[in-house]
LUMTIDO-694916 format. One record per residue: x, y, z of N, C-alpha, C in turn. Coordinates in pm, whole numbers, padded with zeros to 5 digits, always signed. Layout:
BEGIN
XYZXYZXYZ/...
//
This chain:
BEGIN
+14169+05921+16075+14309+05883+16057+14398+05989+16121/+14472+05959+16196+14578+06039+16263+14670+06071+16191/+14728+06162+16128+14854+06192+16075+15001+06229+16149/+15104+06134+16133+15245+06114+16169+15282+06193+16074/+15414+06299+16162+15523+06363+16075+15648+06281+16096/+15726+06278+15950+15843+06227+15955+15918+06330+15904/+16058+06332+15892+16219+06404+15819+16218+06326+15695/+16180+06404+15539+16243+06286+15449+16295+06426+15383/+16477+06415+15387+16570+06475+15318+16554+06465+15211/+16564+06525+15106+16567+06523+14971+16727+06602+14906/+16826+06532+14829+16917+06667+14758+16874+06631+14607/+16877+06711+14530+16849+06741+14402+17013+06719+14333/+17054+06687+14177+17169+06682+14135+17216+06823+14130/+17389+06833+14192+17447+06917+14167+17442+06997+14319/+17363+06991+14399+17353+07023+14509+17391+06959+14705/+17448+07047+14777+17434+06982+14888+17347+06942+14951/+17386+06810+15071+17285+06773+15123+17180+06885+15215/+17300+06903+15280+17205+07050+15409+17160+07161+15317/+17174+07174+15196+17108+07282+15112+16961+07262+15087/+16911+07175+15115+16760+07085+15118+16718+07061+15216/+16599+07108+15312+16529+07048+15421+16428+07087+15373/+16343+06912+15349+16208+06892+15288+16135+06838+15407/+16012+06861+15447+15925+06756+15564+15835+06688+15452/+15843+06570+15474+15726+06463+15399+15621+06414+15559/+15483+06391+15498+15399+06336+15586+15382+06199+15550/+15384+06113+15660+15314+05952+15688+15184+05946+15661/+15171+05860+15630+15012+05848+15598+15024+05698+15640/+14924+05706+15719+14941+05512+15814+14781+05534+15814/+14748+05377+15731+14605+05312+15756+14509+05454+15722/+14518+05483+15617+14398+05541+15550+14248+05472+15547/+14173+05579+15614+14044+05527+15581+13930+05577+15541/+13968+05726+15430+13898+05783+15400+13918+05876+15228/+13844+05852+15138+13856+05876+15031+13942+06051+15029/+14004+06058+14879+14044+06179+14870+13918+06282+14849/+14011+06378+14923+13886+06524+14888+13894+06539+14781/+13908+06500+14646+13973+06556+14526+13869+06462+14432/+13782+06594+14351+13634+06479+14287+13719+06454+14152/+13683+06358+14061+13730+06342+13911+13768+06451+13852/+13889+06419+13760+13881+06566+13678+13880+06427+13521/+13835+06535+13456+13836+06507+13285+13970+06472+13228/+14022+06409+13175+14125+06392+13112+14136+06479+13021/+14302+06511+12970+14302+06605+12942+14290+06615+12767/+14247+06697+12695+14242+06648+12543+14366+06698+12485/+14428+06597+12452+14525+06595+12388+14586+06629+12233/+14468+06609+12177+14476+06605+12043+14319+06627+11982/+14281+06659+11881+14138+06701+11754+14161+06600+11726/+14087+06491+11697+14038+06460+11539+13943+06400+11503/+13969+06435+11350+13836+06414+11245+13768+06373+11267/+13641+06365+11269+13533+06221+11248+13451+06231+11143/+13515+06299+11055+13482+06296+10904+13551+06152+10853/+13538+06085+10883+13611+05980+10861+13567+05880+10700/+13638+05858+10620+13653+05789+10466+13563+05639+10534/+13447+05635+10430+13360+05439+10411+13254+05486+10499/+13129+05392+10352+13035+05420+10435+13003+05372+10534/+13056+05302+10588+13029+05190+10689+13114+05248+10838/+13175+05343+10848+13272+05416+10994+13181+05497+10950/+13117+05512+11133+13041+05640+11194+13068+05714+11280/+13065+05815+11291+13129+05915+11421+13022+05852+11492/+13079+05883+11656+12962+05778+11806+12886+05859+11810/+12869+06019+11746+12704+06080+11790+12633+06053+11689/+12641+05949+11563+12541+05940+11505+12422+05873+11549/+12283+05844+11499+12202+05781+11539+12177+05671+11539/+12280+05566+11463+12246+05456+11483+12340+05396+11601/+12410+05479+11654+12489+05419+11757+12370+05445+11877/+12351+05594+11872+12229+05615+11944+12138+05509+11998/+12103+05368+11879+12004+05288+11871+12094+05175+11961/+12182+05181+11930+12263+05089+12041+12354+05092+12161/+12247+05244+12188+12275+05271+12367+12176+05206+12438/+12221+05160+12551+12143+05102+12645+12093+05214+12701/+11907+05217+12681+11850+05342+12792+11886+05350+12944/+11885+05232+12995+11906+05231+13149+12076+05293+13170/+12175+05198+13111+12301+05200+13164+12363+05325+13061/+12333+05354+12948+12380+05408+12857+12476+05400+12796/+12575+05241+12813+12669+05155+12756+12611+05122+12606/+12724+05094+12514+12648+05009+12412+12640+04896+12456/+12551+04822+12382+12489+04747+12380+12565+04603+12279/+12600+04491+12348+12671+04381+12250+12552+04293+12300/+12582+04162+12203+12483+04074+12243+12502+03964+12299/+12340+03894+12391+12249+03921+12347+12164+04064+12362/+12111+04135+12281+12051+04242+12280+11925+04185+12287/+11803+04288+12432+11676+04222+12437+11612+04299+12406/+11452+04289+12330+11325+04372+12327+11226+04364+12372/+11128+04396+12401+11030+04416+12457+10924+04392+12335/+10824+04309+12380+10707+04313+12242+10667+04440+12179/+10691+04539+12205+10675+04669+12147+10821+04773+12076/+10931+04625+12101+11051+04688+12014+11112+04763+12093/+11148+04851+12204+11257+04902+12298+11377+04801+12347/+11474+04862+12315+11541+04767+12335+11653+04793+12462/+11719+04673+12556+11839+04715+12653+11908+04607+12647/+11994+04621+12738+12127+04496+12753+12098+04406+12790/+12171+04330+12804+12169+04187+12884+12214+04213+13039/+12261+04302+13077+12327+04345+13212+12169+04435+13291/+12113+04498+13194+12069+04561+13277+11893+04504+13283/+11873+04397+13167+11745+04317+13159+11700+04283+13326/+11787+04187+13381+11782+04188+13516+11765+04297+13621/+11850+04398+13598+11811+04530+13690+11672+04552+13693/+11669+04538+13593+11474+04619+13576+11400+04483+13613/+11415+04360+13658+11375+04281+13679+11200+04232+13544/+11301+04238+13448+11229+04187+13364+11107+04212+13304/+11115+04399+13266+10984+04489+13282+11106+04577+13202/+10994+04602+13069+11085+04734+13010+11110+04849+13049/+11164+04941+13036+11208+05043+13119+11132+05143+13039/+11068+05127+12949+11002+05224+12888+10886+05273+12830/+10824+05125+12839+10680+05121+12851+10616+05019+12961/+10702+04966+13025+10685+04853+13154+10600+04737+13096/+10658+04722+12973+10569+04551+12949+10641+04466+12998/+10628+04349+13000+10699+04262+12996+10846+04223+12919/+10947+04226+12950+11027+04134+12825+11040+04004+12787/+11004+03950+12868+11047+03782+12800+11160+03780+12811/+11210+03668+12635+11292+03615+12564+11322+03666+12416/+11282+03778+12372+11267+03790+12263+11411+03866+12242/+11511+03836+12159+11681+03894+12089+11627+04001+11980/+11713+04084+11955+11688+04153+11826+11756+04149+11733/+11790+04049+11673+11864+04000+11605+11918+04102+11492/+11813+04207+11463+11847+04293+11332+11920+04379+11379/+11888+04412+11505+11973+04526+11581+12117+04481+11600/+12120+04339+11674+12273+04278+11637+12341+04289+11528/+12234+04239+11424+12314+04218+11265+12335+04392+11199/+12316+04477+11243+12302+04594+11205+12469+04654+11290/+12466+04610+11403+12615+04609+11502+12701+04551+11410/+12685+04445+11373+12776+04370+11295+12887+04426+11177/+12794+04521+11117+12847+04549+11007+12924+04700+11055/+12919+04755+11157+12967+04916+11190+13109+04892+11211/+13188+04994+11183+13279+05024+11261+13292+05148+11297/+13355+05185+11403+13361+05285+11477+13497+05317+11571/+13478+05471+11611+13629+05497+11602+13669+05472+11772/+13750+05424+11799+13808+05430+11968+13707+05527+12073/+13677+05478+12195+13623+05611+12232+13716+05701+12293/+13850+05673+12230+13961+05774+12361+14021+05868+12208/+13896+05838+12090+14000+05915+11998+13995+06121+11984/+13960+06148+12101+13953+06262+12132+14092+06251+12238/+14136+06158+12264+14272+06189+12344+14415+06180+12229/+14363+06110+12088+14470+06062+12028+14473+05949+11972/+14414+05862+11987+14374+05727+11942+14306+05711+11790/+14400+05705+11641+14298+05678+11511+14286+05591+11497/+14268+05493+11595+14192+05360+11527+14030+05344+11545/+14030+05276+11425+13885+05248+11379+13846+05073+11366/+13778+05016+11465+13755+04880+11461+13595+04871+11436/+13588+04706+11437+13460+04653+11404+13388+04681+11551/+13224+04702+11555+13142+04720+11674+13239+04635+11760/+13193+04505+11720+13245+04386+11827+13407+04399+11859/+13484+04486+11822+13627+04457+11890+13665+04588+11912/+13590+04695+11915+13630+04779+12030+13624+04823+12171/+13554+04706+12195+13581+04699+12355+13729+04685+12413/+13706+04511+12326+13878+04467+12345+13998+04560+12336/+13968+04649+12263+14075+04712+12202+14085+04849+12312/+13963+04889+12350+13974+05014+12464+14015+04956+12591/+14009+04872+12619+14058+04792+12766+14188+04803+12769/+14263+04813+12652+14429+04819+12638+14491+04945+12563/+14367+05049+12479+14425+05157+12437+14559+05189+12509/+14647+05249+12444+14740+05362+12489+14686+05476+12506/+14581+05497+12450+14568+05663+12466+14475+05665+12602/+14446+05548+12649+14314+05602+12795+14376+05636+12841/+14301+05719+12990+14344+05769+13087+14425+05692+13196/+14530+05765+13283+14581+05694+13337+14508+05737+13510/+14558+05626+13546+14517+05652+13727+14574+05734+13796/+14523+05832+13897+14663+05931+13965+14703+05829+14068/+14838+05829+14037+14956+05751+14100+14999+05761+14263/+14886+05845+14336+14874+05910+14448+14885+05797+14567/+14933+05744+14653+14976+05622+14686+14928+05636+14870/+14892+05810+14891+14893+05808+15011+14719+05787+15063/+14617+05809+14965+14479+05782+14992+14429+05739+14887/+14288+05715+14869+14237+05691+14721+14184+05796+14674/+14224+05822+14540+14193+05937+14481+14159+05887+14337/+14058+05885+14283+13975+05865+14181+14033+05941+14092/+14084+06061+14053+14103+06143+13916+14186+06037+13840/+14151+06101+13717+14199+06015+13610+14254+06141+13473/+14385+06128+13383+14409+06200+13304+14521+06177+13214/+14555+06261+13130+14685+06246+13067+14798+06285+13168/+14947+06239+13113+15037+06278+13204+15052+06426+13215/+15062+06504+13164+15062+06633+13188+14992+06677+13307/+14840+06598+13279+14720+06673+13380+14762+06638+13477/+14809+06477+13514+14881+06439+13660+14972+06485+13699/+15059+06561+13653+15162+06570+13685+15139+06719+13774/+15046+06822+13684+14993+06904+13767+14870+06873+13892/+14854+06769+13877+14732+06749+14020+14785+06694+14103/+14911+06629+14069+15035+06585+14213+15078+06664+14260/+15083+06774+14222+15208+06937+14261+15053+07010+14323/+14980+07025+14237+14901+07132+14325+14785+07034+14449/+14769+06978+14424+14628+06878+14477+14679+06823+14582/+14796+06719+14561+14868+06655+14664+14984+06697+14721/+15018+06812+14674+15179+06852+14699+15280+06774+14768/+15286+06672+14636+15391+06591+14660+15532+06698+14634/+15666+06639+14587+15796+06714+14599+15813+06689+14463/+15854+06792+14369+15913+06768+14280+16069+06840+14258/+16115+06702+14155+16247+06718+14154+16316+06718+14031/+16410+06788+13924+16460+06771+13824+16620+06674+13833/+16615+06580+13748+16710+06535+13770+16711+06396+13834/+16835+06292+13730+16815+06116+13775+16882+06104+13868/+16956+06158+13946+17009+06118+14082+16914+06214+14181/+16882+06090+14296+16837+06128+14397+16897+06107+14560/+16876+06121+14683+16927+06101+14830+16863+06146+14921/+16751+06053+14937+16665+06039+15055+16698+06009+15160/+16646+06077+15267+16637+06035+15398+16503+06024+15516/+16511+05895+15526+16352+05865+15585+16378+05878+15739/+16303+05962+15842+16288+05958+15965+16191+05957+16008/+16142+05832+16069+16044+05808+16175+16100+05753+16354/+16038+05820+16431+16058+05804+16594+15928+05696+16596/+15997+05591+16720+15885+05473+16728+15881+05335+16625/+16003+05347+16494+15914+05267+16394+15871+05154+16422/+15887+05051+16531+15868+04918+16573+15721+04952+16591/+15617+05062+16596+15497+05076+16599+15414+05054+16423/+15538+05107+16407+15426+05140+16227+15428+05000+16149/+15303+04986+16172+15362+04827+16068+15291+04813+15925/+15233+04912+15866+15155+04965+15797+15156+05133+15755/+15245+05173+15656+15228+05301+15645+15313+05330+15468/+15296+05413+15413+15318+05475+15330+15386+05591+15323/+15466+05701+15333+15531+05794+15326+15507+05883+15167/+15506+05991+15184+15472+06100+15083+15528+06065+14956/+15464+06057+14851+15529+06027+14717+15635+06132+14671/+15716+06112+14598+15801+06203+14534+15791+06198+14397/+15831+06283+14285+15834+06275+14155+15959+06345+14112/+15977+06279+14004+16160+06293+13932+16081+06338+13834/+16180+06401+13750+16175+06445+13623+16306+06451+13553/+16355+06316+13461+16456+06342+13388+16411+06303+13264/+16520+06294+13167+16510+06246+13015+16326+06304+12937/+16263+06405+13001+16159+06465+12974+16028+06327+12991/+16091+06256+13077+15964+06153+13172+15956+06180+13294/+15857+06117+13354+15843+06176+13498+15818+06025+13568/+15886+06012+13694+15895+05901+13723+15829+05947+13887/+15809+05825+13968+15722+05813+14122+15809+05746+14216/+15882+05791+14312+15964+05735+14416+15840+05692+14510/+15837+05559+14575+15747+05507+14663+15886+05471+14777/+15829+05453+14913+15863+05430+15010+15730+05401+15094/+15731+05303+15193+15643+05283+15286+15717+05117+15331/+15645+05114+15432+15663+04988+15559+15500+04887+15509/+15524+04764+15537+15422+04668+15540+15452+04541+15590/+15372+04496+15575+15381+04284+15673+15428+04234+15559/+15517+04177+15521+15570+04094+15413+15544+03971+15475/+15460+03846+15491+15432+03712+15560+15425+03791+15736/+15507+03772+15825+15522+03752+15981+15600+03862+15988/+15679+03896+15876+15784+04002+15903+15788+04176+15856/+15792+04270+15937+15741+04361+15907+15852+04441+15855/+15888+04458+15723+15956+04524+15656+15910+04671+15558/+16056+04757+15521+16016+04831+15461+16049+04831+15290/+16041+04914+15184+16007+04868+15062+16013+05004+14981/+16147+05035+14869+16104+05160+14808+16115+05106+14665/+16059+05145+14555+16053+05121+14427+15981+05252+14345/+15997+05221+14216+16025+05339+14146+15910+05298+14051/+15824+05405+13973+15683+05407+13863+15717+05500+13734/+15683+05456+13671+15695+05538+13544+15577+05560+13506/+15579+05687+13466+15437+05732+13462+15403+05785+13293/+15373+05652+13267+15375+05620+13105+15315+05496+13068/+15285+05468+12985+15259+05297+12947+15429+05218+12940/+15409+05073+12961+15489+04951+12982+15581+04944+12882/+15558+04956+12782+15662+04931+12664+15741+05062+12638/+15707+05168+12692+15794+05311+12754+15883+05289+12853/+15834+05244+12962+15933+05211+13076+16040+05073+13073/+16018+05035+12977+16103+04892+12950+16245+04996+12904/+16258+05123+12832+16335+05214+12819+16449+05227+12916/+16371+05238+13007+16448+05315+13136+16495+05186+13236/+16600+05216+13294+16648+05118+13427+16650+05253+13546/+16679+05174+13676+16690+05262+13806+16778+05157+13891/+16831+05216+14003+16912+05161+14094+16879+05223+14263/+16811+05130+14336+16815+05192+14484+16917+05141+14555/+16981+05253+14662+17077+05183+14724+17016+05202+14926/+17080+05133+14991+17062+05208+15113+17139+05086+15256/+17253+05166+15285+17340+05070+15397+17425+05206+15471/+17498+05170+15546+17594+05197+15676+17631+05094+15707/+17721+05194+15833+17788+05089+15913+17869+04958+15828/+17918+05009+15732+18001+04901+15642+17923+04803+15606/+17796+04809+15562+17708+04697+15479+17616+04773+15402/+17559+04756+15301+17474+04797+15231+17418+04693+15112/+17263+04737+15113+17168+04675+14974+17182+04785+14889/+17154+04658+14754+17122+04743+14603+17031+04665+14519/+16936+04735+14462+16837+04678+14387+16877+04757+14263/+16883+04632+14148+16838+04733+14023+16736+04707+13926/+16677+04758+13885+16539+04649+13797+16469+04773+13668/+16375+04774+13627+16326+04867+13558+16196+04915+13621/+16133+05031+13570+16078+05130+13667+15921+05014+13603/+15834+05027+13722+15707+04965+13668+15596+05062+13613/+15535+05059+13537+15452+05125+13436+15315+05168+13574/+15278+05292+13588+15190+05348+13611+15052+05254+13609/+15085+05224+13484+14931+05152+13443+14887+05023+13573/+15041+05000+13650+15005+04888+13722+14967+04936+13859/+14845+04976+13918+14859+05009+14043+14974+04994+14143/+14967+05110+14236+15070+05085+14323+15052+04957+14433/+14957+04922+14494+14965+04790+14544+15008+04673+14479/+14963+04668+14372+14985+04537+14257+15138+04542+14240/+15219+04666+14221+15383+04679+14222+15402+04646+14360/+15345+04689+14468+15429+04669+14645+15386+04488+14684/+15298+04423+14586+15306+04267+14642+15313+04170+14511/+15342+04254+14431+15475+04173+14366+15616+04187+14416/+15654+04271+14539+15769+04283+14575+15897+04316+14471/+15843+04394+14400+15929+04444+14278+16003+04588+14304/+16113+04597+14391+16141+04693+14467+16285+04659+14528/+16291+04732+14630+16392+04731+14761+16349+04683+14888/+16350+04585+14893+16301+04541+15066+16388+04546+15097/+16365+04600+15238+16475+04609+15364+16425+04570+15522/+16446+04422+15558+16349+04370+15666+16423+04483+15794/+16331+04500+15843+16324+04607+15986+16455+04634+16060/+16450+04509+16053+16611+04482+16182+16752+04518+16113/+16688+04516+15967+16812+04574+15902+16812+04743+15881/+16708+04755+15851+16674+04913+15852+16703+04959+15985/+16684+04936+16107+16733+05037+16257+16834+04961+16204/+16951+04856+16201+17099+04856+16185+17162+04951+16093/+17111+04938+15981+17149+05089+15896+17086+05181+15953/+17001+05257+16080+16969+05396+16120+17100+05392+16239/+17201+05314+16300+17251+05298+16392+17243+05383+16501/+17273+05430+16585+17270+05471+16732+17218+05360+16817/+17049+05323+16894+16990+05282+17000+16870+05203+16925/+16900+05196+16774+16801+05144+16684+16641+05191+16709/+16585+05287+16820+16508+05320+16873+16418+05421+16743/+16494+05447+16639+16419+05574+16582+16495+05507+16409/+16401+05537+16323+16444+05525+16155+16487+05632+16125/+16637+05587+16079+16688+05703+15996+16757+05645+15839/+16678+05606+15699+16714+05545+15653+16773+05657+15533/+16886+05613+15463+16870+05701+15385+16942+05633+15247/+16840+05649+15120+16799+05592+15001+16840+05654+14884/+16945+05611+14867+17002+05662+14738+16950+05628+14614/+17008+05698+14503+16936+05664+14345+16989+05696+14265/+16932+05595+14104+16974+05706+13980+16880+05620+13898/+16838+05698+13813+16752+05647+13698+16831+05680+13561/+16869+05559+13483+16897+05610+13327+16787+05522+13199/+16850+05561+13099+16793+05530+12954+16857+05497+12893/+16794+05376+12862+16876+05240+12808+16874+05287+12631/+17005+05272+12597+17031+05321+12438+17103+05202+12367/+17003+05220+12237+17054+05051+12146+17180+05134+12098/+17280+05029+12047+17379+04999+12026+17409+04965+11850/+17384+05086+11764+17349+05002+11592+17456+04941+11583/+17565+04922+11606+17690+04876+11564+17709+04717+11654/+17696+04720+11771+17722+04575+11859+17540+04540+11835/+17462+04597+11834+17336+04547+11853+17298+04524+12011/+17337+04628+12105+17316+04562+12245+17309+04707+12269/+17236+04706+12414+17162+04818+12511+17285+04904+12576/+17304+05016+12588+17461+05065+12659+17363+05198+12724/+17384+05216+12889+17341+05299+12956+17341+05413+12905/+17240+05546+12912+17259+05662+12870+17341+05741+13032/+17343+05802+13096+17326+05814+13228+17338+05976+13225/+17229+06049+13274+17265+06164+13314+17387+06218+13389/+17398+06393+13355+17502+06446+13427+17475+06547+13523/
//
């Protein structure tokens, strides 16, 4: 992958524009994983697994033990299979082993373990994210369901310019964007970008360096990049909250970006982290700005992008007296 430099201005609140010269890098058509291996999420919180009833077990006891899969080392839901000699594995991984126990290589058949199920049946057990924070305690059978949607899992790094696998609490991301990716960070809900690329009628596919805000003690993700919207090759900035969904329903944002006596404005609410950044750029939940309008707002010879993207993010505050939402807005 070739790397393009662009000009993306940044001013911070309270400050001039020329008091800021930031360089952001392009990143066009990635095709190679991040250098950056998993990190651990971060532990957030102790707790107990001394936990009240005989029936809730902490997950290193042994009968959970009995309902690890040897091959995959998942638990085990059913159907649960055995082997005529009683070893037991999943239903996922029966097939892997092509139908030969993994532990004494007999045969398996058809044979369920029904006691081993009915023995699942009766457990409950605690979240597996409850080392991040999570005290709930469900039945075997509905903590799957229930970890697929925790609040407390890990979140994805929000890193938009390659793929990067780490996974963590916000804190931990927030430091592996600054040191890992050295994206820009910024204090403060007003922002004033300026995007420069030479050539852009070439880029029809690219992404530009993430940014991160920090107001109201959340941390939010400025995106910018170009893509094919149908036939037409436009560009696209929108805003992430880097929190779960029913957090960011909190907050509103506003992008602006015109000259030459015309200008767009988008206003919408910031989209939750949890939703990948592609899944936010084709839902088109953003600022589009088709091409021909973007070189008309860079004006001169339209030959070169000079866009520049204004902002503000606030926090939406109930109202006890009218019963209705009234902007907070930073100063």
């Amino acid at each position: 992958m070739d790397l393009d430099s662009i000009e993306c201005v940044s001013t911070s609140d309270g400050m001039d524009e020329d008091e800021i010269q930031q360089h952001h890098t392009l990143y066009t058509h990635p095709r190679q994983n991040s250098d950056f291996s998993s990190a651990k999420p971060r532990n957030v919180s102790n707790i107990n697994n001394n936990i009240a009833g005989p029936t809730v077990i902490a997950p290193t006891t042994s009968v959970h033990e009995l309902l690890e899969c040897p091959v995959c080392t998942n638990s085990m839901y059913p159907p649960i299979h055995q082997c005529h000699n009683g070893h037991t594995l999943c239903s996922t991984c029966k097939t892997r082993v092509h139908n030969r126990c993994p532990t004494c290589r007999q045969e398996l058949g058809d044979i369920r373990c029904l006691a081993l199920e009915k023995v699942a049946e009766s457990l409950e057990l605690p979240c597996k994210y409850h080392s991040l924070g999570c005290p709930e305690i469900f039945p075997y059978y509905s903590k799957l369901k229930h970890e697929a949607v925790c609040n407390f899992r890990p979140y994805n790094c929000p890193y938009a310019g390659s793929d990067c696998s780490v996974v963590g609490d916000i804190p931990f991301l927030v430091a592996h964007l600054r040191d890992d990716h050295k994206v820009d960070m910024h204090t403060g809900c007003t922002f004033n970008h300026r995007y420069v690329k030479s050539n852009p009628r070439e880029v029809e596919n690219a992404t530009w360096m993430l940014t991160v805000f920090h107001c109201f003690g959340q941390y939010f993700c400025l995106h910018f990049e170009a893509f094919q919207l149908g036939m037409a090759p436009v560009y696209m900035a929108f805003l992430r909250f880097m929190g779960d969904e029913n957090e960011a329903r909190n907050y509103s944002y506003s992008l602006e970006v015109g000259a030459n006596g015309r200008k767009l404005i988008w206003e919408g609410t910031p989209r939750s982290v949890r939703d990948s950044h592609r899944k936010v750029r084709d839902s088109h939940d953003g600022l589009i700005i088709q091409r021909n309008m973007a070189l008309f707002f860079s004006g001169g010879d339209r030959k070169e992008l000079k866009l520049r993207v204004t902002g503000r993010i606030w926090k939406e505050q109930q109202n006890p007296d009218a019963g209705v939402c009234i902007p907070n807005l930073c100063s």
